[in-house]
N, C-alpha and C positions, 0 to 999 in steps of 0.2 A: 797384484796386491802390493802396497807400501810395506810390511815385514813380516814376515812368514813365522807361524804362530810358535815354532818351534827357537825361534832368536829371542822371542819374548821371554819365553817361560823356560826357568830351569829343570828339566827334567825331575818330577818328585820318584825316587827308588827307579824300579826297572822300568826301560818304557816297554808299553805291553800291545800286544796289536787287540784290539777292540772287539775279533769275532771271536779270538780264544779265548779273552777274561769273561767273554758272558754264553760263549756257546752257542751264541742263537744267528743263525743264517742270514737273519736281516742286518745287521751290526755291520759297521764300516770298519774293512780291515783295513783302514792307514792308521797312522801310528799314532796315539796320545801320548804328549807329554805332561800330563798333569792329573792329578788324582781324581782317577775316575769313580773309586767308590765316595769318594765327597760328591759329586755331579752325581752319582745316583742316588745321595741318601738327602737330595731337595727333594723327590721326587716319593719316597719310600714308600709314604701312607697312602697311596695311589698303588702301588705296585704288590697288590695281595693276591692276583688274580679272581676277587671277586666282584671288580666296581671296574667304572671305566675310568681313563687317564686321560694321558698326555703320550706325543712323539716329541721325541728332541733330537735335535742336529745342531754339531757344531760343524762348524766349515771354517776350512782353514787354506791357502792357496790353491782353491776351484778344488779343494778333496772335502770329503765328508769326513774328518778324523774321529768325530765319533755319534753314532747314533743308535736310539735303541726305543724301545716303547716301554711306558711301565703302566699296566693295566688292561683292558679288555676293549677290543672295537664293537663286540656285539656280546651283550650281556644274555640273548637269547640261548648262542650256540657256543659262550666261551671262548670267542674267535679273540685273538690275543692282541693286542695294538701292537705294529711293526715301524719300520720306517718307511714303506710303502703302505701303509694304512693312507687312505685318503681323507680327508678331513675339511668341512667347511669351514671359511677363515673369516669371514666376517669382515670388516673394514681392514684388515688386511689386503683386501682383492683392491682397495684406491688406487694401491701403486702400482699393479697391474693395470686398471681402465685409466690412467693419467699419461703410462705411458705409451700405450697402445694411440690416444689420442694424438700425443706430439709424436708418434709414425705417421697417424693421418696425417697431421699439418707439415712434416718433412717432406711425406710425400706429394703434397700439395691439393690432399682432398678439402682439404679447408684449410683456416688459420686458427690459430688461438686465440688471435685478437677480433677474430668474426660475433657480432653479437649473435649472443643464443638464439633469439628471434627471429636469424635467418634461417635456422634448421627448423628450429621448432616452434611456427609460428601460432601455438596456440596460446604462448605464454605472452599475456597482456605486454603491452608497452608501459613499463611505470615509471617513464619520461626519464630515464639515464641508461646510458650505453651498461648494459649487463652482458657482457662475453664470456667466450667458452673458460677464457684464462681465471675470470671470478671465479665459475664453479670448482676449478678443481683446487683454488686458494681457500676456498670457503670462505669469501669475501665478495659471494654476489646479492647475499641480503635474502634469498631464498629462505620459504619458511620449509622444514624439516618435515617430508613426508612421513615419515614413522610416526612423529608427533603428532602430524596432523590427523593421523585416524586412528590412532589413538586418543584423540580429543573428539574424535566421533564416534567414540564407545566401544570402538573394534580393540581385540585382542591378539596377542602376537601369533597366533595362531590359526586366526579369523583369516579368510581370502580375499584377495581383490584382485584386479589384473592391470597392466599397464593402461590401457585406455582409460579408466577408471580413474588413474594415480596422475594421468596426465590431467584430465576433467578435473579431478581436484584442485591443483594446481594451481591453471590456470582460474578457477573462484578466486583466488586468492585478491582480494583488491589492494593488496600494497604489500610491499616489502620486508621484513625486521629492519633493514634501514638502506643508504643509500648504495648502490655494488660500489665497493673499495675503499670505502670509507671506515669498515670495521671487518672482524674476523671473527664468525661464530660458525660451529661446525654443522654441517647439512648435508644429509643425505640425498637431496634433492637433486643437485647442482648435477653430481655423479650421478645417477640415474639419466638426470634428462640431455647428459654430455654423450649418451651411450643414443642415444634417440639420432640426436645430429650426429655422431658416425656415423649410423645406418643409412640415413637418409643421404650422408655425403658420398658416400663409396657403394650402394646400391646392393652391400651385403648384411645383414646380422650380423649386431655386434661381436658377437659370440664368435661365429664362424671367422671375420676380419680378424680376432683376436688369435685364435686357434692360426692361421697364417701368415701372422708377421709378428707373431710372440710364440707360442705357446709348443709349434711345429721346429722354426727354428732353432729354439733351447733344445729340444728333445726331453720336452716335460709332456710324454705323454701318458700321462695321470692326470693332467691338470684341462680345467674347462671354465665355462662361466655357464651357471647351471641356471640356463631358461626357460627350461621345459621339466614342471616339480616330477614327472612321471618316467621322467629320463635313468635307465639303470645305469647304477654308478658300481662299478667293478671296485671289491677292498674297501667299500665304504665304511667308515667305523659311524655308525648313528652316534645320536644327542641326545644324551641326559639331562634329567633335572633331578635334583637329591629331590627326594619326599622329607618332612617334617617330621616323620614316626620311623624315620633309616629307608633305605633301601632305593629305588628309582624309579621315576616314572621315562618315556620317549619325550624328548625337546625336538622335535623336528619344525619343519616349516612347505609349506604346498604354494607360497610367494614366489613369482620366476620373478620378481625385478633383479637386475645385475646392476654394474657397474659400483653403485656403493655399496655393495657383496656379492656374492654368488659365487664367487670362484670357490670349486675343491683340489686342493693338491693334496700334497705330500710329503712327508721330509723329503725322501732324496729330490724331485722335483724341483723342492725350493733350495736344494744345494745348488742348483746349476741356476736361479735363477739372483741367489745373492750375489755369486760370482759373478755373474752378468754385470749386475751392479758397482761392484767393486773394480771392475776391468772396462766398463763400457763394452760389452761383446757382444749386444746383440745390434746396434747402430752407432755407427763413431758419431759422436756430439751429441748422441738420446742424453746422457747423465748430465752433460751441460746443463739442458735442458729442463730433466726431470728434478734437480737437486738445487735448481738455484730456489733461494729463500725467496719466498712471497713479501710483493713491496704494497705499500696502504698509498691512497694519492695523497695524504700528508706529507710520503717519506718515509715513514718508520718501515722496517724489517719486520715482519712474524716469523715465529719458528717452522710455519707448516710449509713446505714447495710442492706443490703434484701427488699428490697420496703419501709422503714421508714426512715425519715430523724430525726436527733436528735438534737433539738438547746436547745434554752431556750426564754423565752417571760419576762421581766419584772423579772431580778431575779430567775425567776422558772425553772426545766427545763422539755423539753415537748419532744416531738416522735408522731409524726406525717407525714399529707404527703397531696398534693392537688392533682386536676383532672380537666382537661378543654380538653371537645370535644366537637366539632361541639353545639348544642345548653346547652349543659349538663355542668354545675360546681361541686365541691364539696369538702370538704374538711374533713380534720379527725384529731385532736389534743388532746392527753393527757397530764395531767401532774401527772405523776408516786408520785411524792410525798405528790400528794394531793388528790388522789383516787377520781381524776375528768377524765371523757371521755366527748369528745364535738365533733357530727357529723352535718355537714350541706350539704346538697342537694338541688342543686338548678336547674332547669331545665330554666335558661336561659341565654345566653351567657355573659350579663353582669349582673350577680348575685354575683359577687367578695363572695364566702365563706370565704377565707381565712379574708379575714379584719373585714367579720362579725362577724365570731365564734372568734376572737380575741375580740372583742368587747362585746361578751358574756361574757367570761372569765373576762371583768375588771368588770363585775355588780358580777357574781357570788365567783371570791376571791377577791373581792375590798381590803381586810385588807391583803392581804397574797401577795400580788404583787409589788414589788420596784416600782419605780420613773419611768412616763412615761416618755422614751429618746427623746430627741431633735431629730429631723427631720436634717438628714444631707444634707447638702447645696449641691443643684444640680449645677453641672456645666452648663454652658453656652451652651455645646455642648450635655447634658443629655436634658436640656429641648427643644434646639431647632433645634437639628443633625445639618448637614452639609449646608453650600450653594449649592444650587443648580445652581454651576458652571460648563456653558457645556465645552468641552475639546478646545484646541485654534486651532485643526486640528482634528476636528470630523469625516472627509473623513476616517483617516486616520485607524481609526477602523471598520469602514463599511463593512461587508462581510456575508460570514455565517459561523459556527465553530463547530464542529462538538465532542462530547465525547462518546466514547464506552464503558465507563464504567456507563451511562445514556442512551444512546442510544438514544440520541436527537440533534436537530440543533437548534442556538439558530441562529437566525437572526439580526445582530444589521444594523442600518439605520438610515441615516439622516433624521428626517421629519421638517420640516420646520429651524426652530432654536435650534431644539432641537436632540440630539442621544437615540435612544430608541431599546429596545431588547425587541424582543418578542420569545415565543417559547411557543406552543401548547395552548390551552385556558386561561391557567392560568397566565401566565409573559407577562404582557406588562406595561414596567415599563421605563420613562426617565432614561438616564447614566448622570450621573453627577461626575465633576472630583474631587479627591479627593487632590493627588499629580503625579505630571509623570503622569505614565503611570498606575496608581492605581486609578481607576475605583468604583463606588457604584450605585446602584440603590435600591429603598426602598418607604415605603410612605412617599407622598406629605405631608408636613408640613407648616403652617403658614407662610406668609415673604419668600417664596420664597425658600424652604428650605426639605431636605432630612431626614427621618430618614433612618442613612445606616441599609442595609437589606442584600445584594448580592455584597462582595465584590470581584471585576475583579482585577485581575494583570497581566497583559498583558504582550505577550514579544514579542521581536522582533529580527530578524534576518538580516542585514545589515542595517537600520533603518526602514526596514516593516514590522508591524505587521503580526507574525506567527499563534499566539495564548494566550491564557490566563489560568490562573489557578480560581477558582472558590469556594470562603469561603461561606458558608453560618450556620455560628453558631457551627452547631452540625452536621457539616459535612463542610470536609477543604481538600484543595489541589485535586480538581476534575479537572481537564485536558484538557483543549477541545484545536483542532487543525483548522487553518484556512481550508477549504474546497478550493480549486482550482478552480476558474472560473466556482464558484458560482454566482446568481445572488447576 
């Protein structure tokens, strides 16, 4: 590490060792220097023992200086979150399957400059070199699988399996745009980079991981969880607040890995920031895994291999979050101050990210610029669109059909309002935007949309043919009006 967190920080009052200020077994006895009841009261309204939380770790020179849980891993049996609580991390796992990849390519099971299409060649040719090094920049133009069946009605909870997600895929007749010429993020790329490990090194990804990462550290808590039926020891499950108090299970029966799946732990991920921070698990892996992602204009992005690299207050940090189904979590260093910060949270609105930022202003209070002004939201950031219906709603009505989805989306007048439904999941009012450009999204306040699914509709001597279909992280999907449809 560049300066050991104790040359940073002045000592606030006594320094206290960590398992005698809180009692509890799981607590990291090395030493804090900085005010630990501040670091605990981000967390407080979490900490009742009746709702689920968060684990937090700080790491400090390859030691855990302080760790603890505030809230419950298992709301069944009261089971209390520790720092061995295990915990799903969600896009947190990138930087784990990014670097596991550039071991394959040091080892010489492939390259990173190998196009995708030699591993996995069911993904069309759409006539420009797409490599394994797009996917993990998110700059290969991939359209976002999560999106994508999600746009086929499925909900996050609904199943599919990889062959299934591959088939999808490859429908897909074009890009979001050309590989490296832009940077939108996708789940895709990561998924299907886990495909070509397997196929390259003749193991399961999982398993290649577990052997040249996960065995090595001595992170054995930690996995990429392929099999939903697989018993996870110290699991803390995933919640979701209910709207009338209390919780429902947020879990998920999805084995895709690579843009998630791993479960750790704090202590786990102490040994694996330090990794980070030292290069310790391969000399020139962090070269590798930390240089910034280049565009073929030239320009620099902030994302390199599953780590985003900004700055927080002056400083600058390398990190990255995770939000699935009941599970948060987030992961932030700052390299120049030989601080690591992980948080784990097992319940869907546990925001890590704002919290472990809020760590960071107690533990470098004296080392952090000027907290920035809050930039002023527009009009249409806080309060989307009006929920204005179209002035010839008939005139969209039908059903529409994409083969690159493999789905019908049904739109229909119901009373006063146009609404599209398709499969369990979309059943959302249309409201107009302009023309013939279409949104649908959640209900807001006042009468009003947040756009979600934008339609642009076309027409052919003035009746509606069809529409094109944006939704974020994934653009220009295609659906055709169907022929005397109901």
């Amino acid at each position: 590490m560049n300066t050991s967190l104790s040359s940073v920080r002045r000592p606030l009052g006594t320094v206290v060792l960590v398992g005698l200020l809180l009692g509890a077994p799981e607590a990291s006895h090395a030493q804090a220097s900085f005010d630990t009841d501040a670091v605990d009261a981000v967390f407080a309204d979490f900490d009742t023992g009746q709702a689920p939380g968060c684990a937090l770790g700080v790491v400090s020179d390859g030691r855990l200086v302080y760790g603890r849980g505030y809230g419950l891993a298992n709301l069944e049996h009261g089971i209390p979150i520790t720092t061995t609580s295990v915990f799903r991390s969600g896009s947190v796992s990138k930087q784990f399957t990014a670097a596991v990849v550039a071991i394959a390519a040091m080892d010489g099971h492939l390259s990173l400059e190998d196009e995708l299409r030699t591993w996995v060649p069911e993904i069309p040719d759409y006539g420009s070199r797409l490599t394994l090094l797009h996917t993990l920049n998110h700059t290969s133009g991939l359209r976002d699988y999560l999106t994508l069946m999600r746009l086929r009605g499925l909900r996050g909870d609904d199943f599919y399996d990889e062959a299934e997600l591959i088939a999808r895929q490859a429908a897909q007749d074009e890009l979001n745009f050309e590989p490296g010429s832009e940077y939108l993020y996708s789940n895709s790329g990561y998924f299907l980079v886990t495909e070509a490990v397997a196929r390259a090194t003749g193991m399961s990804f999982r398993e290649y991981a577990y052997e040249i990462l996960f065995r090595p550290l001595g992170m054995s808590n930690s996995h990429f969880h392929d099999d939903h039926t697989h018993i996870v020891p110290q699991r803390a499950d995933g919640y979701a607040p209910l709207p009338g108090g209390g919780f429902r299970t947020s879990m998920t029966t999805l084995e895709m890995i690579g843009d998630g799946g791993v479960y750790t732990s704090v202590e786990d991920m102490t040994k694996w920031l330090t990794a980070q921070e030292e290069d310790g698990l391969r000399r020139g892996l962090n070269t590798i895994v930390q240089a910034p992602g280049v565009l073929e204009s030239g320009d620099d992005i902030p994302y390199a291999l599953g780590l985003s690299h900004g700055e927080y207050r002056g400083l600058p940090t390398i990190g990255h979050g995770g939000s699935f189904v009941g599970y948060r979590a987030h992961t932030l260093r700052f390299p120049t101050e030989g601080l690591g910060l992980v948080t784990l949270c097992n319940r869907s609105d546990g925001d890590p990210g704002t919290r472990t930022r809020r760590v960071a202003d107690v533990i470098l209070a004296d080392r952090l610029g000027p907290i920035p002004e809050r930039a002023e939201e527009t009009v249409q950031d806080r309060l989307g669109v009006p929920a204005r219906s179209p002035s010839d709603p008939a005139a969209y009505a039908g059903t529409y059909y994409s083969p690159e989805l493999d789905v019908r989306y049904h739109i229909e007048v119901a009373g006063d309002e146009l609404r599209v439904r398709a499969g369990p999941g979309i059943d959302d009012r249309l409201v107009q935007i302009s023309g013939d450009t279409l949104t649908a999204g959640r209900s807001l306040p006042g009468d009003r949309i947040d756009p979600g699914l934008i339609f642009r509709f076309q027409r052919e001597r003035s009746r509606v043919t069809g529409f094109e279909l944006d939704a974020g992280r994934v653009v220009h999907v295609r659906f055709r009006r169907v022929p005397n449809a109901p």
